[in-house]
NUDO-912870 format. One record per residue (C-alpha): residue in three letters; x, y, z. Coordinates in nm, 2 decimals. Layout:
// NUDO-912870
ALA,X,Y,Z
...
//
This chain:
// NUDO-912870
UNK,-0.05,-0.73,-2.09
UNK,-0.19,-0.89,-1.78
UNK,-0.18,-0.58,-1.52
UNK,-0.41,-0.70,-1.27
UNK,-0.35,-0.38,-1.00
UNK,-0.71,-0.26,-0.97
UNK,-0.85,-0.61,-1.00
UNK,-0.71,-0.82,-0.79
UNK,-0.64,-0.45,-0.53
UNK,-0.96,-0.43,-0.56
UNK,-1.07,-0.79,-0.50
UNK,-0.85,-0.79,-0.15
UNK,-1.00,-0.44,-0.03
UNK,-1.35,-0.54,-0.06
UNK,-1.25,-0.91,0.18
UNK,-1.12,-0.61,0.42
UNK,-1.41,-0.42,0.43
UNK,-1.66,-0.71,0.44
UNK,-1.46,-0.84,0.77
UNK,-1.58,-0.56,0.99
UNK,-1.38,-0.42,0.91
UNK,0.94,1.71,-0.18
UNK,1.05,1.53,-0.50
UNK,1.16,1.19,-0.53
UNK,1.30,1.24,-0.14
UNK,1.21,0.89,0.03
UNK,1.26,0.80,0.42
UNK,1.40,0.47,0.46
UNK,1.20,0.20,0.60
UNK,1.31,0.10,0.98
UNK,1.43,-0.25,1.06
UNK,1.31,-0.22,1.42
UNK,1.05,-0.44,1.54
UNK,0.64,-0.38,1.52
UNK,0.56,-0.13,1.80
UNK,0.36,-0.27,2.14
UNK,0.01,-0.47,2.03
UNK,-0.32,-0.25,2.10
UNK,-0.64,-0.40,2.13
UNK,-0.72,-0.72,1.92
UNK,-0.31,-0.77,1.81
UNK,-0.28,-0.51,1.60
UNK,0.03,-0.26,1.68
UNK,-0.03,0.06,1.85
UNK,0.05,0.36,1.64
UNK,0.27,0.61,1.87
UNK,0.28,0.90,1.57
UNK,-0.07,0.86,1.39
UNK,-0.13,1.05,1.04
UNK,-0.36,1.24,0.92
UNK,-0.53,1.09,0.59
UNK,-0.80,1.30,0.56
UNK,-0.70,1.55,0.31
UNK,-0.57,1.24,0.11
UNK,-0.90,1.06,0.12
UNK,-1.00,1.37,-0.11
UNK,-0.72,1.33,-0.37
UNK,-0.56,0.99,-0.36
UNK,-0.35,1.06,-0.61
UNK,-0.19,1.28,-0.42
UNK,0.01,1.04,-0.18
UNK,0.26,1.01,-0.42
UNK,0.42,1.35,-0.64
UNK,0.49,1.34,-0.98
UNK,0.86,1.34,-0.86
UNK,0.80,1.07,-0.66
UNK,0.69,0.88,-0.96
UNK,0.93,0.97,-1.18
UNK,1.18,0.89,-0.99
UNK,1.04,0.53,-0.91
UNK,1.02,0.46,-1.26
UNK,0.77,0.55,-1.40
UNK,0.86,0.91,-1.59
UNK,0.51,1.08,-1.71
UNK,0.29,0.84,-1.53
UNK,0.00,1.06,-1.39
UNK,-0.19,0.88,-1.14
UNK,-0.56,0.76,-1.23
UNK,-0.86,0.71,-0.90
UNK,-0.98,0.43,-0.87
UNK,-1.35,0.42,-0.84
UNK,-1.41,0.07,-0.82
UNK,-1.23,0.10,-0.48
UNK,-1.42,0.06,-0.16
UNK,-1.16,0.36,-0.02
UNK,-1.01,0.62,-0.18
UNK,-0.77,0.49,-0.40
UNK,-0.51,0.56,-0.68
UNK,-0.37,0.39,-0.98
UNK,-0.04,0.46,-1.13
UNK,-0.08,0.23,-1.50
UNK,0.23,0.18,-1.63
UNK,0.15,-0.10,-1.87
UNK,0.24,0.10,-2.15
UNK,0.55,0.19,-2.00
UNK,0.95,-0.02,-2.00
UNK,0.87,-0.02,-1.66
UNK,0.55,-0.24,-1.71
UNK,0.40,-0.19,-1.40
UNK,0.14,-0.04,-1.19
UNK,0.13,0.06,-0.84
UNK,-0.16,0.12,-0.60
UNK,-0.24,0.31,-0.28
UNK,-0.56,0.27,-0.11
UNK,-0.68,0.41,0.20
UNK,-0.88,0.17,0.41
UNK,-1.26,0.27,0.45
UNK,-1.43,0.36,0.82
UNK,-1.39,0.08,1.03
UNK,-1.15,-0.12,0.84
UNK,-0.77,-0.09,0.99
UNK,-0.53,-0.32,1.11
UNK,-0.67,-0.40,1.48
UNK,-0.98,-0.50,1.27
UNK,-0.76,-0.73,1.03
UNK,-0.46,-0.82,1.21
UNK,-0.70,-1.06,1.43
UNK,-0.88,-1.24,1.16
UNK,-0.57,-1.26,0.89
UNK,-0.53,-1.59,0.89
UNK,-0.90,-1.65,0.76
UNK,-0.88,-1.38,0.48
UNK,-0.53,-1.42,0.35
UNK,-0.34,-1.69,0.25
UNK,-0.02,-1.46,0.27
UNK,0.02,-1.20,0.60
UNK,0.38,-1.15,0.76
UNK,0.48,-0.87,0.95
UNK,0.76,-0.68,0.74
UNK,0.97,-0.44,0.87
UNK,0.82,-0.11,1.03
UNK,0.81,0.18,0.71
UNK,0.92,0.47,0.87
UNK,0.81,0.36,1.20
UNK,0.47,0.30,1.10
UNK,0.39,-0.15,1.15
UNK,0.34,-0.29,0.79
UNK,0.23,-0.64,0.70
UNK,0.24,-0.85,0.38
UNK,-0.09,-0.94,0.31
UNK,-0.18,-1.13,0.01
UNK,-0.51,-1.29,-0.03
UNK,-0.42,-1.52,-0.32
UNK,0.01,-1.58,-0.30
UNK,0.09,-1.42,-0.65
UNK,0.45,-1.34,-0.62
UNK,0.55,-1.53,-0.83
UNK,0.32,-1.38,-1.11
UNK,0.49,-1.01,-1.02
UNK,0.18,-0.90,-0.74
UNK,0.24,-0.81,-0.37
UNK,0.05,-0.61,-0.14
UNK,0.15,-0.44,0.19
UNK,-0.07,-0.29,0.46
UNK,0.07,0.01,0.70
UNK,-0.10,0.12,1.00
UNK,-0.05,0.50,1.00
UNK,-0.35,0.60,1.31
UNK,-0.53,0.31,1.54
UNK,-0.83,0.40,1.32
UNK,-0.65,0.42,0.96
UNK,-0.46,0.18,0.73
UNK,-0.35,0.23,0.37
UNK,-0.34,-0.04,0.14
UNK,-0.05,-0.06,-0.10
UNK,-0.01,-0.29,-0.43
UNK,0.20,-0.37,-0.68
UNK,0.12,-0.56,-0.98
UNK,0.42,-0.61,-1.29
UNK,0.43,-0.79,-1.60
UNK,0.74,-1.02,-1.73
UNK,1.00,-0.83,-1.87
UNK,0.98,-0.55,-1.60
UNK,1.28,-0.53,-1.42
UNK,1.08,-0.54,-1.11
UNK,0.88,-0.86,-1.19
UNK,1.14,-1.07,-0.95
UNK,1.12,-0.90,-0.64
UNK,0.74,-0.74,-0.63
UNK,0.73,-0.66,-0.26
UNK,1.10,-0.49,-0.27
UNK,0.89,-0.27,-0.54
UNK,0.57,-0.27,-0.31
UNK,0.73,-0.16,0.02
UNK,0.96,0.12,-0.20
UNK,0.67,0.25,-0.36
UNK,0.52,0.26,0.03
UNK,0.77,0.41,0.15
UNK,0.71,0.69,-0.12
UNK,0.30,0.71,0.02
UNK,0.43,0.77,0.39
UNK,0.69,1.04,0.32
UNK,0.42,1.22,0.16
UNK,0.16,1.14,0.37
UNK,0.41,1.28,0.67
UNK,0.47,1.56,0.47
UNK,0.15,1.66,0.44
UNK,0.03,1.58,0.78
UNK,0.30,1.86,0.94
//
């Protein structure tokens, strides 16, 4: 199998950084448009959340409920070290599913009114999507892999914090056709837990 999540994650979180830079319950993403610009382009985050007990245990923005009901029944997640944030793994290669989803949380100093402004430089792919939950989120893809079952997203959850979600499946997964429909409902999953938790 050809699960590329933590490389090619991983490969996109370290461009970042070098530019300066209950249950299976899910909120449903907004269609509204981005909130107001801040500083440098990047939207201006009216409810920030709190990320810091998450930075401790990644694999904690997303329950085993959450996962289940996603698709991916008895798929614990596994950190990912090689990650310049903190960072979680769900590897479901071995899975029907054949898939693997990915959350990072962007390290100091690298969020979206660091990246929104140089984009076009470090991605070949970045489009505003519609707001998750009322929090701005952007397709950002550094090499277009769509087509080969990848996509990325990037939500703004504070003016200082970003998380980094990916989604990498194989042929024959019944996701492998629509990878950022899969990227931005597994995101949605991170937010309603990182809400949660931020109450």
């Amino acid at each position: 199998m050809r699960i590329r999540t933590i490389v090619a994650g991983t490969a996109a979180l370290a461009l970042l950084a070098g530019c300066g830079d209950s249950g299976g319950t899910t909120g449903t993403p907004t269609t509204a448009s981005q909130p107001p610009s801040s500083s440098g382009g990047a939207p201006k985050i009216e409810n920030p959340l709190d990320v810091k007990a998450f930075e401790a245990a990644p694999c904690s923005m997303a329950t085993p409920d959450q996962v289940q009901a996603y698709g991916l029944p008895g798929v614990a997640g596994r950190v990912n070290t090689t990650s310049p944030g903190a960072s979680c793994v769900w590897l479901g290669s071995s899975t029907p599913a054949k898939m693997a989803p990915g959350v990072t949380i962007l390290p100091e100093g690298t969020n979206l009114s660091t990246i929104v402004p140089t984009a076009a430089t470090t991605f070949e792919t970045f489009e505003t999507q519609p707001a998750i939950q009322g929090y701005p989120t952007y397709m950002a893809l550094v090499a277009d892999s769509r087509k080969n079952g990848y996509c990325s997203v990037l939500v703004g959850v504070s003016d200082e914090k970003a998380v980094s979600v990916s989604f990498q499946s194989d042929k024959g997964s019944p996701r492998f056709a629509d990878p950022c429909g899969a990227v931005t409902e597994f995101a949605n999953l991170v937010i309603t837990t990182i809400k949660a938790g931020a109450k």
